[in-house]
N, C-alpha and C positions, 0 to 999 in steps of 0.2 A: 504493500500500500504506500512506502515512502517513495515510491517510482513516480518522478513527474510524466510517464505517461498512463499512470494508473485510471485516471477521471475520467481519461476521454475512453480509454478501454471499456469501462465499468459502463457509462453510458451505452456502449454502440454495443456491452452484451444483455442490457434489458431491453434497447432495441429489436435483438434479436428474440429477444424472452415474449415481447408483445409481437412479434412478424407470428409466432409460432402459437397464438391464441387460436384460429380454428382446428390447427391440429389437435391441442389439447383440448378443445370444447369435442371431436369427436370421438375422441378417445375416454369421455368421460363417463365414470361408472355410478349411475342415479342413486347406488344401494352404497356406498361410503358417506364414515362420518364427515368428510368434508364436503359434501353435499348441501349437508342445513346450513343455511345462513345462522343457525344458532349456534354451531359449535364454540367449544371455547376457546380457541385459538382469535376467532373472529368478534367475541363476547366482550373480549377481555383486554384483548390488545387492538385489533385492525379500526375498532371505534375512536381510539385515543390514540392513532401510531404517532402522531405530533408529539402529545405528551410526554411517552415514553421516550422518543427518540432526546429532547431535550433532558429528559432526567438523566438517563444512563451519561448524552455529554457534559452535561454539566456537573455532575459525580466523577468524571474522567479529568475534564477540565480545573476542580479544585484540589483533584488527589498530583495534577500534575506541577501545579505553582511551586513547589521547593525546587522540583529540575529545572524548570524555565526557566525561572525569575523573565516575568514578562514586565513589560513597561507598564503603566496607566492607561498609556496611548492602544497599548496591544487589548487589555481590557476592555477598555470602550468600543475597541473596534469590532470585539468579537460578539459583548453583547447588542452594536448594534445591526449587526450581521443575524444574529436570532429574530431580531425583532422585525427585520424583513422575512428572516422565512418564516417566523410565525403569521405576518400579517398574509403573505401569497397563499398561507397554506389555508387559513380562513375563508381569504376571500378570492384569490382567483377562480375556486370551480363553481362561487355562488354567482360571479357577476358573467362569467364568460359563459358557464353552463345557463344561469337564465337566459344570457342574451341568445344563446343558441336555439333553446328552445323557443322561445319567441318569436324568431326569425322563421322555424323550420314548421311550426306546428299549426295546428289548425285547429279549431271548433267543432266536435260532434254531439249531438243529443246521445244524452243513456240512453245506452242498449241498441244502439245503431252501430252496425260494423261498418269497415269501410266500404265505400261507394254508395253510403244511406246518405241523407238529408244534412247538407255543408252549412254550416251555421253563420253564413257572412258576416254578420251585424256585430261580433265580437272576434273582432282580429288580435287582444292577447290575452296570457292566461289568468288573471286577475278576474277580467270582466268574464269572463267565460265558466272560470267555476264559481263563480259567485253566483250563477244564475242556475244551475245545476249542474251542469253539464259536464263533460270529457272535453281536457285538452291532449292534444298527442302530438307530439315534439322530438326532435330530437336531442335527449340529454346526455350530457357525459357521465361517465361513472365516477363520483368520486372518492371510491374504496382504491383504483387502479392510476387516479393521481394521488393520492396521499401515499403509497407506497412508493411511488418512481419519487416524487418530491422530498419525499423524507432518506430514500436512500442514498439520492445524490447527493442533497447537502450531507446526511450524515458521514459519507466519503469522504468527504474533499474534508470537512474540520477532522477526523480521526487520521488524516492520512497526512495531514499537517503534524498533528502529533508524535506521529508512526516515525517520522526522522529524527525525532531526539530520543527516542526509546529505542532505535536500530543502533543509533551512531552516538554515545556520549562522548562530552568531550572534557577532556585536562579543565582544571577550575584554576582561570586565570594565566593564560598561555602567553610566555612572553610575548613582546612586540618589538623586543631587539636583533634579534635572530640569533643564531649560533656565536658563543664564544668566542672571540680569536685566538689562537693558539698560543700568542707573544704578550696574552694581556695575563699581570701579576693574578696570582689566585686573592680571590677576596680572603677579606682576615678572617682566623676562625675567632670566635667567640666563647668557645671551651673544647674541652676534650672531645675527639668525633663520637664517642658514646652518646655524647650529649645533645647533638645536631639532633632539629628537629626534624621528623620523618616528613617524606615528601608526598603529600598530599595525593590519592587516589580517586582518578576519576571519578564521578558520579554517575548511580548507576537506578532503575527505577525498581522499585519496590517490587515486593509479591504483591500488592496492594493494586498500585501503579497497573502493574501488567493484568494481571486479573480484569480489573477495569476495560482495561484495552480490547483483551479479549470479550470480554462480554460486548463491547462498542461493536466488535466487526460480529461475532451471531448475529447480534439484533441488524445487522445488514442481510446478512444472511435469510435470516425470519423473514424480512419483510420481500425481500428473491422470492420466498417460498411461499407466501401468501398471497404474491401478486401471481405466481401460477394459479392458484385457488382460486382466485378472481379470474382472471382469465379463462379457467375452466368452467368455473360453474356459476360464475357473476353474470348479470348485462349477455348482450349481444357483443360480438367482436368489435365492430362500428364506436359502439360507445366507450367498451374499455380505451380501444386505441385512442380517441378522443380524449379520454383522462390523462393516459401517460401521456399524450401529445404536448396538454398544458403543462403536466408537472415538467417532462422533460422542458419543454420551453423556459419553464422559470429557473431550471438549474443555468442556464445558458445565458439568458439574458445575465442574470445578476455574477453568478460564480465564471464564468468565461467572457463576458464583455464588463460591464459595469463595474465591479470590484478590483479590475484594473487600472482605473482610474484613480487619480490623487485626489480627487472628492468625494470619493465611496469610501465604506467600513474599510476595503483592501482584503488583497485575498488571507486565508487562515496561515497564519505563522509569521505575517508582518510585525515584525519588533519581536520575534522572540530569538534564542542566540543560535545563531548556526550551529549545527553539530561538527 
């Protein structure tokens, strides 16, 4: 994961993951527990994967502050790096999914299937079911963006991390360079028994790593749940439609935007090189 071309990889294999939705919608088996939309995989986590995805990083991200030592600047930047995917993850499938619908759907009286009696007089879905009636639209799914949105960003911040926990470095590494071979030895200050030992890298906790691994499952999990969506969720049409937004907002913000010297910046800005 500390591979800068981990992100874009990881994207173009849930690309692949949502290409490959009608194969696993045919392949799917009615009589498994992952069938119910009540199982508890879906109960417990796939309603809240925001929630979760920010608790586990922000339980990663406090257990990491002794290794980092991050700036102020890197703090702010990261909480306001959440508070954008928090807000995308709220509201782009409510504003881009209505608008969809809106745009796509039409008015039918209950109990008329299609090619019955077209309800002109209410062109969207407000007036329409306020009056009794069916609206039929086409919506996104948004079990199949909450999972592509939540795993990319949770990628790119864990995988920011993933470099200091691959690679630690000497604590406080000269900036002189090497010795010169002709320069006097510095004075000793007591007998060499006495010389203080020389400081050992730092290195991250059982604690620390634990963490870490739980961070990449719950990438994992949500891989595994967006098959489960893709199999037994929505139409293909509509999942693809979800991951299309989620993917779009990793993109716009985490690949163009936070490039930028007036955005949050991407995840690891200000913390210390390994």
């Amino acid at each position: 994961m500390a591979s800068p071309l981990f992100p874009r990889a990881h994207a173009l294999a849930l690309a692949l993951l949502v290409g490959l939705g009608p194969t696993l919608k045919a392949r799917a088996d009615p009589h498994s527990l992952l069938a119910s939309p009540h199982n508890l995989l879906e109960t417990r986590l796939l309603r809240s994967a925001g929630g979760w995805t920010a608790l586990l990083l922000l339980a990663l991200a406090v257990a990491a502050l002794p290794l980092c030592r991050p700036t102020a600047g890197a703090v702010g930047r990261a909480a306001a790096r959440w508070a954008v995917g928090a807000a995308l993850g709220r509201g782009a499938p409510c504003w881009l999914g209505d608008a969809l619908d809106a745009a796509t759907g039409r008015c039918w009286a209950r109990g008329v299937i299609h090619g019955g009696t077209l309800l002109l007089p209410y062109s969207d879905p407000q007036s329409c079911r306020s009056h009794g009636h069916r609206w039929e639209g086409f919506g996104v799914s948004p079990q199949a963006f909450a999972l592509v949105h939540c795993g990319l960003g949770l990628a790119e911040e864990v995988g920011a991390l993933g470099v200091l926990l691959r690679s630690p470095s000497p604590i406080a590494p000269s900036l002189m360079g090497p010795p010169s071979p002709m320069a006097p030895p510095p004075p000793s200050v007591g007998p060499p028994w006495q010389e203080e030992p020389i400081e050992e890298p730092k290195r991250p906790g059982t604690a620390l790593s634990l963490l870490f691994l739980l961070n990449v499952a719950l990438i994992l999990l949500w891989h595994f749940l967006l098959a489960v969506t893709l199999t037994y969720r929505h139409d293909w049409p509509r999942n693809a439609a979800g991951a299309a937004i989620g993917w779009a907002s990793w993109a716009i913000t985490y690949r163009c935007w936070y490039r930028y010297p007036w955005s949050p910046g991407p995840p690891g800005l200000g913390l210390p090189a390994p």
